[in-house]
Every structure is written in C-alpha cells, then in structure tokens.
Legacy VTK file of the C-alpha trace (Angstrom):
# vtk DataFile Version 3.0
C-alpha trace
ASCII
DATASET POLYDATA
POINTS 118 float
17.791 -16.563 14.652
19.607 -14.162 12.170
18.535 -15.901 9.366
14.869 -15.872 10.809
15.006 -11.955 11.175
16.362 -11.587 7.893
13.598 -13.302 6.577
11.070 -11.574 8.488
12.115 -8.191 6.839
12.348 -9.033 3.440
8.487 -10.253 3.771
7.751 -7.103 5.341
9.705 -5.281 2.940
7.405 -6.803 0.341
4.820 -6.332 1.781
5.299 -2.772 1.851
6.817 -2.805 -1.710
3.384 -4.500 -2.582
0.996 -2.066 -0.917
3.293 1.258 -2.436
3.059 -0.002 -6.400
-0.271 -1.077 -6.100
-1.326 2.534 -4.557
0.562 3.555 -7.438
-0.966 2.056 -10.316
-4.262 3.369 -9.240
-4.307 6.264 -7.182
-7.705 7.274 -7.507
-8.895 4.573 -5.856
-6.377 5.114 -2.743
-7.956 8.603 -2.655
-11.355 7.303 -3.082
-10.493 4.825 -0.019
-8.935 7.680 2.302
-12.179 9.387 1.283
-14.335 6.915 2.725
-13.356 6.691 6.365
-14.574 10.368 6.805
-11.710 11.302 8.638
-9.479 13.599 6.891
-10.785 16.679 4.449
-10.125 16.559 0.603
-7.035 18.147 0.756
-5.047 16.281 3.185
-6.681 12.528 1.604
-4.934 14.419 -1.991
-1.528 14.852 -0.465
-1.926 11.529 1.624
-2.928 9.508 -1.676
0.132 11.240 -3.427
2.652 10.969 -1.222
2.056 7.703 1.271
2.935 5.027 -2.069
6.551 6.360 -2.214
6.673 6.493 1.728
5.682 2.818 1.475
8.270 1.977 -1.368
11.080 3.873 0.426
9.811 1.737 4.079
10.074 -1.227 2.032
13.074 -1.617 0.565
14.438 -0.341 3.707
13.181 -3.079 5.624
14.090 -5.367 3.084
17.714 -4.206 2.355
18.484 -2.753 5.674
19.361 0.492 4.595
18.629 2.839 7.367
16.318 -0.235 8.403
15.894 1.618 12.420
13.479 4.679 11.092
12.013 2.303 8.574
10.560 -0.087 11.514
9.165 3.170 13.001
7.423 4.709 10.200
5.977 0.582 9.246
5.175 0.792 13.139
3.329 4.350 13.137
1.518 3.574 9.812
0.625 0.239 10.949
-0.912 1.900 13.685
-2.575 4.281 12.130
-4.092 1.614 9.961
-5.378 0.095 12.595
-7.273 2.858 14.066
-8.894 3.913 11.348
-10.399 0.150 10.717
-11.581 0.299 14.129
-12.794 3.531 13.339
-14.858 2.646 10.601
-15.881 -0.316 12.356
-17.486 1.739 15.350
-19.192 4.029 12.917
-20.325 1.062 10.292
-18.661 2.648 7.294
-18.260 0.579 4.821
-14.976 -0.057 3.761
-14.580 -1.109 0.237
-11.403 -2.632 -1.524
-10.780 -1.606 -4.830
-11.250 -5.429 -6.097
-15.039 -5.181 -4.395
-15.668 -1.716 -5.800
-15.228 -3.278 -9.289
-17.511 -6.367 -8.006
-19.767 -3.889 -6.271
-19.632 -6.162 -2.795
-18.783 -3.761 -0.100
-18.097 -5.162 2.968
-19.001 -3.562 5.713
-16.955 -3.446 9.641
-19.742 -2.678 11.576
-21.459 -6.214 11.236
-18.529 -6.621 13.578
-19.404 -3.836 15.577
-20.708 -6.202 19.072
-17.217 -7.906 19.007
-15.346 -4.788 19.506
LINES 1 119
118 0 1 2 3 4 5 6 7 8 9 10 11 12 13 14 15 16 17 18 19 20 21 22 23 24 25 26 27 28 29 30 31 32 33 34 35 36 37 38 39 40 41 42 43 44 45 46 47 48 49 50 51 52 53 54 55 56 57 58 59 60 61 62 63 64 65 66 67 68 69 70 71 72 73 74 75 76 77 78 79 80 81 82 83 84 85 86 87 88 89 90 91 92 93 94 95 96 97 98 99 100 101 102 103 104 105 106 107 108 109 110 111 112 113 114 115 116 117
C-alpha cells in the first residue's frame, strides 16, 4: 500500500510539474485561456498567469518528493477544484474553451454541446 501511495504522488507530482513548465514556456496563451472563461478582470488573469506556473512547480515536486507534501495536497485539492468550476462554468454559459494545441489548429471545442448532460 506504501509503495502504491508513493506512486500515486510522484504521478501527481508530474502532473503538476507538467502543467507548471508548460504554462511557462508560453504564458501568453495561459493568460489568453484565463481570459476566456470571463471570470476574472485583466489584472487578476496577469498576476494569475504569472504566478500559478511556479505555484504548480512548487505543488509538484512537493507531492512528488514529499517535502512539506500536507499543504501541497491542499493547494492540488483547492486548485483542482477551482478547475473544475470554472469548466462547469464555461460549460453552463457555452464558452468555448480552447487549448493552446486547438488555437494553433483553429478547432475550438466548445462545453456547452454538453450543456443537457449537466
């Protein structure tokens, strides 16, 4: 069971890790995401795109290493959460919520196709 926990956290360590470099390499396009959900003003989807990577990073290799690894399973909790909501969100209000792989494509996708299963 230890070894199955252990395991556990290093994906989700990684999975943070992941999420926090690739905000990093191309932060516009985190902004530009935040943006879309029409939920927070310009200045807080700024701060959020510039400081949510490194919250991500520092999450991550918490989880994974098990550094302070009790306030890292909050904070992955509370943004996990907050994730969720604002998918739902957009859902509810159709916005269309567009990865930055699609925005090169130009194929949004759009949540509220879903909208009747919610």
């Amino acid at each position: 069971m230890k070894l199955l926990s252990r395991i556990v956290y290093l994906a989700l360590g990684a999975t943070f890790i992941w999420a926090g470099v690739a905000k990093l390499i191309d932060p516009s396009a985190f902004l530009s995401s935040i943006l879309t959900y029409e939920v927070f003003g310009y200045t807080f989807a700024v701060a959020a795109s510039l400081f949510m990577p490194y919250l991500e990073l520092c999450v991550g290799f918490s989880l994974a290493t098990g550094f302070l690894r009790g306030g890292a399973r909050w904070l992955a909790g509370g943004m996990t959460v907050v994730f969720l909501l604002l998918l739902i969100q957009a859902a509810w209000t159709w916005i269309a919520v567009v990865s930055a792989q699609r925005r090169k494509l130009r194929k949004p996708v759009f949540f509220g196709q879903f909208r009747g299963m919610l």
